[in-house]
C-alpha positions in Angstrom: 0.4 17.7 3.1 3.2 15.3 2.4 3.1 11.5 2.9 4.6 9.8 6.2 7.7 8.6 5.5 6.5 4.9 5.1 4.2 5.9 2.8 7.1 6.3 0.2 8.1 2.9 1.1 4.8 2.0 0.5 4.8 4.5 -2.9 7.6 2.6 -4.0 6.5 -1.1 -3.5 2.9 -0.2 -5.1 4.9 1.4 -7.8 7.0 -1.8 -8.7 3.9 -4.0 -9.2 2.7 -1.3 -11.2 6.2 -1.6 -13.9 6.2 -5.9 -12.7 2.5 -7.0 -12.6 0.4 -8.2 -15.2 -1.1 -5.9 -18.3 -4.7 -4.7 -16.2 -7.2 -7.2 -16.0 -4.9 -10.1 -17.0 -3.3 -13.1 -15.5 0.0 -14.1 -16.0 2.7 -15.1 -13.9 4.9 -12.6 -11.2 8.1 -13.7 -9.7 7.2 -17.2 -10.8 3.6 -17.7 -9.0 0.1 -17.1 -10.9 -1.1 -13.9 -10.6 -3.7 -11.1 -12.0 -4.1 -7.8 -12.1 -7.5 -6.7 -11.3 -8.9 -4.1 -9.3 -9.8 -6.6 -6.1 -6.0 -7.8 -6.7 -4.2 -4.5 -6.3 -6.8 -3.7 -3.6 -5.4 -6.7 -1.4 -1.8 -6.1 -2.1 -2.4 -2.4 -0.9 -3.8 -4.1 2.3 -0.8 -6.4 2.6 1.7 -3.7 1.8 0.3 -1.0 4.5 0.0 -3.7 7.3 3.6 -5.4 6.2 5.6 -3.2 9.0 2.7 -4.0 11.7 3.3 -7.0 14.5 0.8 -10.3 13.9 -1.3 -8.9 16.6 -1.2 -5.4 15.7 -2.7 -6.8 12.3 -5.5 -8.9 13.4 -6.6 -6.0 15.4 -6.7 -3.4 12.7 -8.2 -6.4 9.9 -11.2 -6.8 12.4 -11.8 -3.4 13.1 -12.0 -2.9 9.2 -13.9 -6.4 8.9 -16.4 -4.8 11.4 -16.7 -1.6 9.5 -17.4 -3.2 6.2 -20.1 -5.0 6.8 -22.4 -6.3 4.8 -26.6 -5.8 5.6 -26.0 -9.6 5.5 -23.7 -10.3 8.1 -20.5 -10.8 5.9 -18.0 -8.4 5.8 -15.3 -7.7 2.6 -12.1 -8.2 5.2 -12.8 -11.2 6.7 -11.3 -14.7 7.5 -14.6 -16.3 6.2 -14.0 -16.2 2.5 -16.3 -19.3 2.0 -18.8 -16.9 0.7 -16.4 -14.6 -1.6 -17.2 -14.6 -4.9 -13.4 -13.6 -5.8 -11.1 -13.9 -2.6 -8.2 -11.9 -2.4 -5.5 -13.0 0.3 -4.1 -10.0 1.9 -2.6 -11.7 4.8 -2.8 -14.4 8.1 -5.6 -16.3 6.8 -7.1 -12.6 5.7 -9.1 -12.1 2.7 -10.7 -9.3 0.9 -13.5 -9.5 -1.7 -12.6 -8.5 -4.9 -16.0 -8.7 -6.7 -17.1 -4.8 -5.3 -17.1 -1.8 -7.4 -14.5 0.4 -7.8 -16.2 3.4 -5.8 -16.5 0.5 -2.8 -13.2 -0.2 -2.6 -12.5 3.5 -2.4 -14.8 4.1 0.4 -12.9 1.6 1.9 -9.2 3.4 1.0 -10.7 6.6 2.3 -11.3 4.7 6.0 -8.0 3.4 6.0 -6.9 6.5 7.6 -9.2 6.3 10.3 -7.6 2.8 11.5 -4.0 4.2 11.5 -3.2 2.6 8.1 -2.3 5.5 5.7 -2.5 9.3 6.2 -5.5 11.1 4.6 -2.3 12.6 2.0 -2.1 9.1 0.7 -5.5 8.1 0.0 -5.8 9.4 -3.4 -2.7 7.7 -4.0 -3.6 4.3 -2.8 -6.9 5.2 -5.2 -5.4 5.8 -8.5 -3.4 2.5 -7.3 -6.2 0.4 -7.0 -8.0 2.3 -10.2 -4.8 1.4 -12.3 -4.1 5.0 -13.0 -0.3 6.4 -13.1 1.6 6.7 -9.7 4.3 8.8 -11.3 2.6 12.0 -10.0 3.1 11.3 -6.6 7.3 10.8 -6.6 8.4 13.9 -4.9 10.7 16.5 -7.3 14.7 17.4 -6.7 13.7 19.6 -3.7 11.1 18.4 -1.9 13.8 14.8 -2.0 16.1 16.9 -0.2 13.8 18.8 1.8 12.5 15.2 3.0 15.6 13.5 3.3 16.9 16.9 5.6 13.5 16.2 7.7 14.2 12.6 8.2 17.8 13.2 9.1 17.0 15.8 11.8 13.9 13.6 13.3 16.7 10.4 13.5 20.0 11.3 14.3 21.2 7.8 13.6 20.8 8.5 9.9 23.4 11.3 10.1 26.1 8.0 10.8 24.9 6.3 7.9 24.6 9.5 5.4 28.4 10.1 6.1 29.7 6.9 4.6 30.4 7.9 1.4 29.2 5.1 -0.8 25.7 5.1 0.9 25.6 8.7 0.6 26.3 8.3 -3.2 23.9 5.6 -3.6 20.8 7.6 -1.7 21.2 11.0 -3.9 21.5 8.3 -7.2 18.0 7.1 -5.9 16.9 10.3 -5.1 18.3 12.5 -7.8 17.5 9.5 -10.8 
């Protein structure tokens, strides 16, 4: 089952702090602010990139269902707006916070329920796994021709793309990205 089209959107900005992040389980600097890469880190910036495209109230919606859903047998929850009681807060977004300090088969129980709140498609959950477990991404970049099968999907779902595709220097530029 292939990925929604987003979801190489999202393939593709998971993939850059993959090549632009800190070595794993270091702290360093990324596009000039502190950063580190841990597994609670990239677990937050998968939150942040698959509710980027969402409205403000589309995301406070979908963060509390998950905040109700991961709750703790103490009350707290691991998406929350309380982080008083985090050990290692992770911002993900509008005063949003996940906790880092879990283990890495928690925060992929949690990956495999993103489907169920509209998030991601079940196709990319073992994606958004291996991202999170610092394993390759490369394996999930479609080949030459499921690309063009894609792109020829996309085109017929949204005609508007057929304008674009006909200018020649955006044509050229897609099948570089594409093709490369």
């Amino acid at each position: 089952m292939p990925f929604r089209p987003q979801e190489y959107l999202y393939l593709h900005m998971l993939a850059k702090w993959e090549k632009t992040a800190p070595p794993d389980r270091h702290k360093e600097t990324l596009d000039g602010r502190p950063a580190s890469n841990t597994q609670g880190a990239r677990m937050a910036r998968l939150l942040t990139v698959v509710v980027a495209g969402h409205t403000a109230d589309s995301i406070d919606a979908t963060l509390q269902k998950l905040e109700r859903r991961n709750e703790r047998k103490n009350g707290a929850s691991d998406i929350s707006k309380d982080k008083s009681w985090m050990r290692e807060p992770c911002e993900i977004t509008r005063g949003w916070y996940f906790e880092g300090c879990m283990s890495l088969r928690d925060k992929q129980a949690i990956i495999k329920d993103l489907p169920s709140v509209g998030l991601i498609s079940p196709a990319f959950v073992p994606c958004a796994q291996d991202f999170v477990a610092a394993n390759p991404l490369l394996k999930y970049w479609p080949g030459t021709e499921d690309s063009l099968r894609l792109l020829q999907t996309w085109r017929d779902a949204n005609p508007q793309i057929e304008a674009i595709m006909n200018d020649d220097g955006v044509r050229e530029q897609v099948l570089r990205l594409v093709l490369s």
